[in-house]
DODO-964214 format. One line per field, with one value per residue (C-alpha): residue number from 1; residue in one letter; chain; z, x, y. Coordinates in nm, 3 decimals, decimal comma. Example, Ala and Ser with C-alpha at 12.3 -4.5 7.8 and 13.67 -1.06 7.14 Angstrom:
<nodes>
num: c(1|2)
residuo: c(a|s)
cadena: c(A|A)
z: c(0,780|0,714)
x: c(1,230|1,367)
y: c(-0,450|-0,106)
</nodes>
This chain:
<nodes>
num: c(1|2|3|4|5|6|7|8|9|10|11|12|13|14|15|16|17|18|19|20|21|22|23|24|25|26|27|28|29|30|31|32|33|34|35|36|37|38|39|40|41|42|43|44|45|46|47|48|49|50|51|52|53|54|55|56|57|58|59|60|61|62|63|64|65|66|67|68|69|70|71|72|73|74|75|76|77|78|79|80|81|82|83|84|85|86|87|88|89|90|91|92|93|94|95|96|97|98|99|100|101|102|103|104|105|106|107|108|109|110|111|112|113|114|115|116|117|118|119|120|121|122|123|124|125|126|127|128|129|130|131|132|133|134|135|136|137|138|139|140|141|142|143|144|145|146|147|148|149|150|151|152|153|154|155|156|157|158|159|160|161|162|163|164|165|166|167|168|169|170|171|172|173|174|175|176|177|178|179|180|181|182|183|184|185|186|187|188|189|190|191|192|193|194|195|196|197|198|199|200|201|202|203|204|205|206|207|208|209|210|211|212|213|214|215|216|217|218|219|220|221|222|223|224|225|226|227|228|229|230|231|232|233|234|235|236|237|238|239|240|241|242|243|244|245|246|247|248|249|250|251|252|253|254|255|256|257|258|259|260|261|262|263|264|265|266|267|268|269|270|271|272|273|274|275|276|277|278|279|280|281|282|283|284|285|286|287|288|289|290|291|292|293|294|295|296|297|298|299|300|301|302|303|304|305|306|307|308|309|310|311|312|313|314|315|316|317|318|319|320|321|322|323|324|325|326|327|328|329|330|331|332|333|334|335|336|337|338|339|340|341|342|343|344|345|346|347|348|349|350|351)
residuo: c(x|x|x|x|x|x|x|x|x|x|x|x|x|x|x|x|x|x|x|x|x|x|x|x|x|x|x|x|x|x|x|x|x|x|x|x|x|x|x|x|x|x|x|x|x|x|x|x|x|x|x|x|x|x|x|x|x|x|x|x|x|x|x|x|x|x|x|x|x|x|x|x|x|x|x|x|x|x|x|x|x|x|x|x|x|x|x|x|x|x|x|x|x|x|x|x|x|x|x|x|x|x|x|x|x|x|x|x|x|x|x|x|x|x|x|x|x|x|x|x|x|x|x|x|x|x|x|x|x|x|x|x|x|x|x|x|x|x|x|x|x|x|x|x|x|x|x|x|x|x|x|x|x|x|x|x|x|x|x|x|x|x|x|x|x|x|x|x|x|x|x|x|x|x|x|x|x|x|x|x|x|x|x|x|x|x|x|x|x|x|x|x|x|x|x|x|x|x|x|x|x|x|x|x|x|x|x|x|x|x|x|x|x|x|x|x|x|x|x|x|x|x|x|x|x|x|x|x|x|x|x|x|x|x|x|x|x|x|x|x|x|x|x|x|x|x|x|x|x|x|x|x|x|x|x|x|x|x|x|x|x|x|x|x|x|x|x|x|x|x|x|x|x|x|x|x|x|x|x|x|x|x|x|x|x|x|x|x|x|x|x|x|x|x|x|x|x|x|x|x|x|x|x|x|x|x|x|x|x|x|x|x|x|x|x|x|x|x|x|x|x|x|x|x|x|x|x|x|x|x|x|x|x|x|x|x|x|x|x|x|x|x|x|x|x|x|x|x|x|x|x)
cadena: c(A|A|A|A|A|A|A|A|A|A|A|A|A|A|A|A|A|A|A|A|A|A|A|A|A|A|A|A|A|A|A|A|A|A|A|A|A|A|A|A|A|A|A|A|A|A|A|A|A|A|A|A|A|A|A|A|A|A|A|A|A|A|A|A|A|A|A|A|A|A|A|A|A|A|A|A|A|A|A|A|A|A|A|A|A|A|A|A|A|A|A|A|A|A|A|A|A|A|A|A|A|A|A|A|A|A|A|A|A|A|A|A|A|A|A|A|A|A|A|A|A|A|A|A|A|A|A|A|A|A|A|A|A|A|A|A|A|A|A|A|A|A|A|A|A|A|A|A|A|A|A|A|A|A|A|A|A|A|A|A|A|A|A|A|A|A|A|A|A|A|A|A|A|A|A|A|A|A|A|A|A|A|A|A|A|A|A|A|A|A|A|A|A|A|A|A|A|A|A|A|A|A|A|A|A|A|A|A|A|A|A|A|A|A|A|A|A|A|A|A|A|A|A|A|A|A|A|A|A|A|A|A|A|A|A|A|A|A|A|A|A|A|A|A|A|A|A|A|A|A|A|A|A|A|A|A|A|A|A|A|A|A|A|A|A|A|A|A|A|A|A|A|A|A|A|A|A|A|A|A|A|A|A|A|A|A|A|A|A|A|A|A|A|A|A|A|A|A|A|A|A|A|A|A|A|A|A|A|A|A|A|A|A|A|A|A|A|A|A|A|A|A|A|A|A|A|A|A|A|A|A|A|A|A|A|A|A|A|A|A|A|A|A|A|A|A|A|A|A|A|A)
z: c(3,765|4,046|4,314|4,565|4,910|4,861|4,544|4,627|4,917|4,581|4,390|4,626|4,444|4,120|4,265|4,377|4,049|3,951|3,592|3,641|3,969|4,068|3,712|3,514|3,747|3,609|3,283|3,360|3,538|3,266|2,988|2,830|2,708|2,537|2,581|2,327|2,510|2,816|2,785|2,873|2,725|2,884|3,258|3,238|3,058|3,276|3,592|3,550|3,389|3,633|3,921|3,751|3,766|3,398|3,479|3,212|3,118|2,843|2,811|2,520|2,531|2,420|2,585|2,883|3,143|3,107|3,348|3,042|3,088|3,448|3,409|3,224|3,329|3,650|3,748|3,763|3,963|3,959|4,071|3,778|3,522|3,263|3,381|3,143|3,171|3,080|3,354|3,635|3,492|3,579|3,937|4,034|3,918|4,069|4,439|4,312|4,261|4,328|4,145|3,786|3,548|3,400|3,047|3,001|2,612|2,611|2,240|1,973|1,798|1,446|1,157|1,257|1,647|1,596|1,468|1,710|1,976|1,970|1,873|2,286|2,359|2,356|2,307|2,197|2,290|2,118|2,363|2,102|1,992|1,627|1,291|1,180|1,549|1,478|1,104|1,223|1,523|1,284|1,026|1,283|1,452|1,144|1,070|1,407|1,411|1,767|1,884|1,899|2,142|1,992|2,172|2,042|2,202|2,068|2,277|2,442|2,236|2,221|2,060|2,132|1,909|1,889|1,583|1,412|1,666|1,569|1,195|1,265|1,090|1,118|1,183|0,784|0,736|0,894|0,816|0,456|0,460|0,683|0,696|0,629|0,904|0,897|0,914|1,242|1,516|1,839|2,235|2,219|1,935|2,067|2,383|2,536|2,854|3,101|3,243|2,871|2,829|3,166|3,044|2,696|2,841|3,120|2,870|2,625|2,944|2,991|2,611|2,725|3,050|2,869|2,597|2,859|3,075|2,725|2,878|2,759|2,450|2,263|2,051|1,723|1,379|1,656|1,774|2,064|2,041|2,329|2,407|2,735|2,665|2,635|2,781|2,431|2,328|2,065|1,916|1,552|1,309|1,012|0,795|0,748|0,414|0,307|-0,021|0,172|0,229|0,501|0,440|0,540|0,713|0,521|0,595|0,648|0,799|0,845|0,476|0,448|0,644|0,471|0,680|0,499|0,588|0,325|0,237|0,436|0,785|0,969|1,330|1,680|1,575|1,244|1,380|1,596|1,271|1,148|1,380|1,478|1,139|1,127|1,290|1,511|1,450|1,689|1,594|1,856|2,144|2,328|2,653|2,517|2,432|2,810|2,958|2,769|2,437|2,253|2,157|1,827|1,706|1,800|1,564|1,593|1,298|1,292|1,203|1,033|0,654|0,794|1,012|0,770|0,711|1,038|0,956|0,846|0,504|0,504|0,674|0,696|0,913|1,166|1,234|1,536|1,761|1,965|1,747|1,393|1,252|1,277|1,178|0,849|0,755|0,858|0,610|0,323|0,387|0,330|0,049|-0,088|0,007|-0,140|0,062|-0,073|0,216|0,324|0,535|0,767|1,052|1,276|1,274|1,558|1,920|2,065|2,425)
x: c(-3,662|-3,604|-3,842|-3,981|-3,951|-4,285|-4,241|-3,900|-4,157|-4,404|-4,140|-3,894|-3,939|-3,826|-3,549|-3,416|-3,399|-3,031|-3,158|-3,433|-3,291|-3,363|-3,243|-3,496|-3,806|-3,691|-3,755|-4,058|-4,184|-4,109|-4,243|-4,582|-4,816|-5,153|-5,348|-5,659|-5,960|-6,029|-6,228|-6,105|-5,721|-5,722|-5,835|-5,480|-5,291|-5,389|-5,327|-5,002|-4,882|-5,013|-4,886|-4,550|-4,504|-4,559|-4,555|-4,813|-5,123|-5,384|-5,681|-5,888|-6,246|-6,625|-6,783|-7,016|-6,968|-7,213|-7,263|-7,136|-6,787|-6,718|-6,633|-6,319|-6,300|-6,130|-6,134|-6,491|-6,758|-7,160|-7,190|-7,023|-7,242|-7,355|-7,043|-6,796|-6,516|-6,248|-6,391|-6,402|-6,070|-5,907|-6,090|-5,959|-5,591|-5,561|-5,623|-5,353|-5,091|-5,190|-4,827|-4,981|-5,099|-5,424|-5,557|-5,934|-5,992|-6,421|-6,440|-6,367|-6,005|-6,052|-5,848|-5,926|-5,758|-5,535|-5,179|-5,262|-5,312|-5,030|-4,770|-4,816|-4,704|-4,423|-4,562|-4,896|-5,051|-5,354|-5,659|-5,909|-6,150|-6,209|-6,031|-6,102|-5,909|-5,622|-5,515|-5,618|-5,370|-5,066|-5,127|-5,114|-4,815|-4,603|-4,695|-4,619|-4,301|-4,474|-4,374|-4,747|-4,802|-5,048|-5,275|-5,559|-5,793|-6,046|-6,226|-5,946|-5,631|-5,434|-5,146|-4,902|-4,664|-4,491|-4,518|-4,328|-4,029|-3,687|-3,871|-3,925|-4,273|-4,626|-4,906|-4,979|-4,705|-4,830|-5,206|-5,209|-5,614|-5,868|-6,052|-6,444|-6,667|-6,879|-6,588|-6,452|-6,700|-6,637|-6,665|-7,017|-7,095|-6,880|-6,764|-6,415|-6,231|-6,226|-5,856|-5,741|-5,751|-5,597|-5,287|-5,250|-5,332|-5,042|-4,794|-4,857|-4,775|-4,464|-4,363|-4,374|-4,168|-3,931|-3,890|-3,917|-3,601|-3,457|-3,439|-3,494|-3,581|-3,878|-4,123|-4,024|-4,049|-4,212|-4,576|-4,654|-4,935|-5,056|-5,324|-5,528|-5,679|-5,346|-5,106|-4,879|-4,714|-4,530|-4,330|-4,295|-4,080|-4,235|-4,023|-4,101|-4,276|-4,057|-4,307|-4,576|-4,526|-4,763|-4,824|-5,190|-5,491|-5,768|-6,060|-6,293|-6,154|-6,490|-6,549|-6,152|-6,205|-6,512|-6,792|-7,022|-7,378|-7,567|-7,957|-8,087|-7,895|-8,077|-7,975|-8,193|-8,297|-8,406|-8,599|-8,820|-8,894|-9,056|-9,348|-9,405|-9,476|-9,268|-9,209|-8,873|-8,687|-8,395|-8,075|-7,902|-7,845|-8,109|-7,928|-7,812|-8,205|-8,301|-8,048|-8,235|-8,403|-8,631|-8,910|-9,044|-8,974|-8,649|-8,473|-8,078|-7,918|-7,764|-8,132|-8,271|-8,228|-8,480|-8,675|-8,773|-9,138|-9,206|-9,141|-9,452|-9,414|-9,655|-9,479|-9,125|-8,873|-8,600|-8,357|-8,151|-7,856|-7,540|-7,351|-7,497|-7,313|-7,518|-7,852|-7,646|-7,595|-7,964|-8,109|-7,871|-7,944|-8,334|-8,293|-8,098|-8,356|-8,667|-8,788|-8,959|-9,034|-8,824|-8,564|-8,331|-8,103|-7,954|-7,603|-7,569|-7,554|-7,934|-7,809)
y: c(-2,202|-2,443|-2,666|-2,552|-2,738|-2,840|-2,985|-3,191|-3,392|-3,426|-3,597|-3,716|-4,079|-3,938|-3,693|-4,071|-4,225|-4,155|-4,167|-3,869|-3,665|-3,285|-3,206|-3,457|-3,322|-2,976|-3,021|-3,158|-2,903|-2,670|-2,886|-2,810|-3,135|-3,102|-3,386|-3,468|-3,597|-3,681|-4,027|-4,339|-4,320|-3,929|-4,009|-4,251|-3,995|-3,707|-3,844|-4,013|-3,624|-3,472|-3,708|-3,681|-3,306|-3,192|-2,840|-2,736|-2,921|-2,848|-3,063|-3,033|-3,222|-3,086|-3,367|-3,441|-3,725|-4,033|-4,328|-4,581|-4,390|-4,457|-4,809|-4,670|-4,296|-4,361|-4,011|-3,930|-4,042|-4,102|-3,702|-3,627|-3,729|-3,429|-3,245|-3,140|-3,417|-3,119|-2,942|-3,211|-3,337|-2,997|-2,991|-3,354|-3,308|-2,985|-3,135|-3,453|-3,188|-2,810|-2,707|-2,820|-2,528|-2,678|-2,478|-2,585|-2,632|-2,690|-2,712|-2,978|-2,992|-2,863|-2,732|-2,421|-2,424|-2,673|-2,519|-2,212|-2,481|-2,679|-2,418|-2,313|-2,692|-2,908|-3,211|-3,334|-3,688|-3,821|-3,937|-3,983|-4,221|-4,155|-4,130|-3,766|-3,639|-3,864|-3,780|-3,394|-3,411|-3,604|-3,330|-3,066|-3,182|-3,257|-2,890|-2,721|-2,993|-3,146|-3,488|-3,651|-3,967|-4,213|-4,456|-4,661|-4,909|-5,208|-5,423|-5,620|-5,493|-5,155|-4,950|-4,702|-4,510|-4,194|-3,973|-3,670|-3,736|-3,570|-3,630|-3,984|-4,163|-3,994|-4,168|-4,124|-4,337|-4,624|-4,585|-4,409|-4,381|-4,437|-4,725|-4,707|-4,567|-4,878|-5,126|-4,930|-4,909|-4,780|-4,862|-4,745|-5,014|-5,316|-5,276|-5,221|-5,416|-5,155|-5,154|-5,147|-4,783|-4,741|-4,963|-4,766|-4,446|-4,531|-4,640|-4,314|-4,142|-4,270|-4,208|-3,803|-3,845|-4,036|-3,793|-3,484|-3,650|-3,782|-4,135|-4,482|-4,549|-4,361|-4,527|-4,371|-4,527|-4,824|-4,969|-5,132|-5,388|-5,511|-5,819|-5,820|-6,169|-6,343|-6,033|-6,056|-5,753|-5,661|-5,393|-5,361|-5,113|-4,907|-4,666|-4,330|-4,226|-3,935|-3,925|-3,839|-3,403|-3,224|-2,876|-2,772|-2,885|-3,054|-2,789|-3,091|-3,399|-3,625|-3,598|-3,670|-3,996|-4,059|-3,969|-3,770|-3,668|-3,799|-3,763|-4,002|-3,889|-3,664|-3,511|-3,510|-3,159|-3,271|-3,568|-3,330|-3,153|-3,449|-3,426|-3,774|-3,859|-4,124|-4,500|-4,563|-4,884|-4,993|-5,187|-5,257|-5,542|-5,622|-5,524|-5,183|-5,162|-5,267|-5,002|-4,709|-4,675|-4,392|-4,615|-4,769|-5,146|-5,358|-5,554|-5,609|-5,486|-5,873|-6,014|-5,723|-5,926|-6,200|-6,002|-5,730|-5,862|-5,689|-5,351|-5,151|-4,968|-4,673|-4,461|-4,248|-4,495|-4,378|-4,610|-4,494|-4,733|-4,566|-4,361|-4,407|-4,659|-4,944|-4,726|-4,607|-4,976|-5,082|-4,798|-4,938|-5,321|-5,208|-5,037|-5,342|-5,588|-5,318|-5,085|-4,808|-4,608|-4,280|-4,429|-4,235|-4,289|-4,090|-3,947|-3,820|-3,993|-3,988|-4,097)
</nodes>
């Protein structure tokens, strides 16, 4: 394998650095990344791989483009909303560099596609937004012995790390359990900065060229925290677990990171079923609520205790906000406080 003409003009900036060269881009080219997502950490990751020559790309990503994501998701735009971001992803990069070879994944990572997945890659970064993907990719890249970039964002602060590298720490290692659902909300319950993911998704990016041209030095057995409000970083050391063994994939790794569906969660489908026999009640912001809601009564889920005289009683009660989250906790506060009424919220996103 060598470079074409065409691509020596593409990367003539690299070909210049003494420490990357002709012989650096090479092994770029050749090398294979997956990348998990493509949301607001995935749009940075993607086009910085991409734009560096990484000469196979996988992008794995189930969801559809919203006008909330493009004031992170710098590579769409207000055409592309209801498009599949894998899709568009694919379509964009390909006209940045047309000497990328882009494999469309339009499905969810599970236990059941994951080791087949990443055993056709090299290396494996983590785009996602939620706890379930994360200990599934670690798990899956311990197994498949995959170096697996890590990058996590919230609200104003963000972290990188790389896992499973030359059997250095997994991500196990320096989070043992997940955290509870309720006490980790997302960017669709509180909000993120939007050139954060753009920095973390940047800086995960240059964790796979580095290890790709085996330069500098990798973030192994390391995390990177970084501050937006008062631009701190800092890098700290964790120790790998060698008690903690990773043989198989957890069939179920929602329940694993304790998100279960429970009686009183029903789905959009199931909420049709119910005929209208019900009343709605809203939980979140007042803005969110002014952007788009579904009906019924508003009460943030942050007044609902003293506010709960103004629910009526005789009849079923939805409780519905972003991703479910809030609604779960708004059904539990009631039935602290009394409430005899069937209450349900949904677990599912409604928007």
């Amino acid at each position: 394998m060598s470079l074409t003409r065409e691509e020596r003009k593409q990367y003539d900036r690299h070909i210049l650095l003494d420490e990357i060269g002709e012989k650096g881009q090479l092994k770029l080219k050749k090398a294979r990344v997956l990348v998990i997502g493509a949301g607001g950490l995935g749009c940075a990751i993607l086009q910085y791989l991409t734009a560096a020559g990484i000469g196979t790309i996988g992008v794995i990503d189930d969801d559809v483009i919203e006008q909330s994501n493009l004031q992170r998701q710098i590579l769409y735009t207000i055409d592309d909303v209801g498009k599949s971001k894998a899709a568009t992803t694919i379509k964009r990069l390909s006209r940045l560099n047309p000497f990328i070879n882009f494999h469309l994944f339009q499905e969810k990572l599970n236990s059941k596609n994951a080791i087949e997945l990443f055993n056709d890659y090299d290396i494996i970064v983590d785009g996602s937004d939620n706890f379930p993907t994360r200990y599934l990719a670690n798990d899956a890249a311990v197994i498949t012995n995959k170096p697996l970039v890590y990058g996590a964002i919230f609200k104003f602060e963000g972290q990188v790390s790389v896992f499973n590298y030359k059997g250095s720490a997994t991500y196990r290692c320096l989070y043992p359990t997940s955290p509870d659902p309720k006490d980790s909300p997302n960017c669709s319950d509180i909000g993120v900065l939007g050139v954060l993911p753009g920095i973390i998704g940047s800086l995960q990016a240059n964790e796979v060229i580095k290890m790709v041209c085996g330069i500098g030095n990798v973030l192994s057995n390391q995390l990177l925290t970084y501050n937006m409000l008062t631009m701190q970083q800092m890098v700290l050391t964790y120790k790998k677990n060698t008690s903690i063994e990773i043989n198989e994939l957890n069939p179920d790794y929602n329940y694993a990171c304790g998100i279960k569906v429970d009686d009183y969660g029903i789905t959009k489908n199931q909420l049709k079923a119910l005929h209208e026999n019900y009343d709605l009640l809203d939980v979140r912001e007042l803005h969110e609520r002014e952007l788009h809601h579904i009906g019924g009564h508003h009460i943030p889920l942050s007044e609902l205790e003293k506010r709960s005289s103004e629910i009526t009683t005789d009849r079923d009660l939805v409780v519905y906000c972003k991703s479910g989250i809030r609604s779960k906790k708004a059904v539990q506060i009631l039935k602290q406080i009394g409430f005899k009424n069937t209450l349900f919220y949904l677990n599912d996103s409604i928007f």
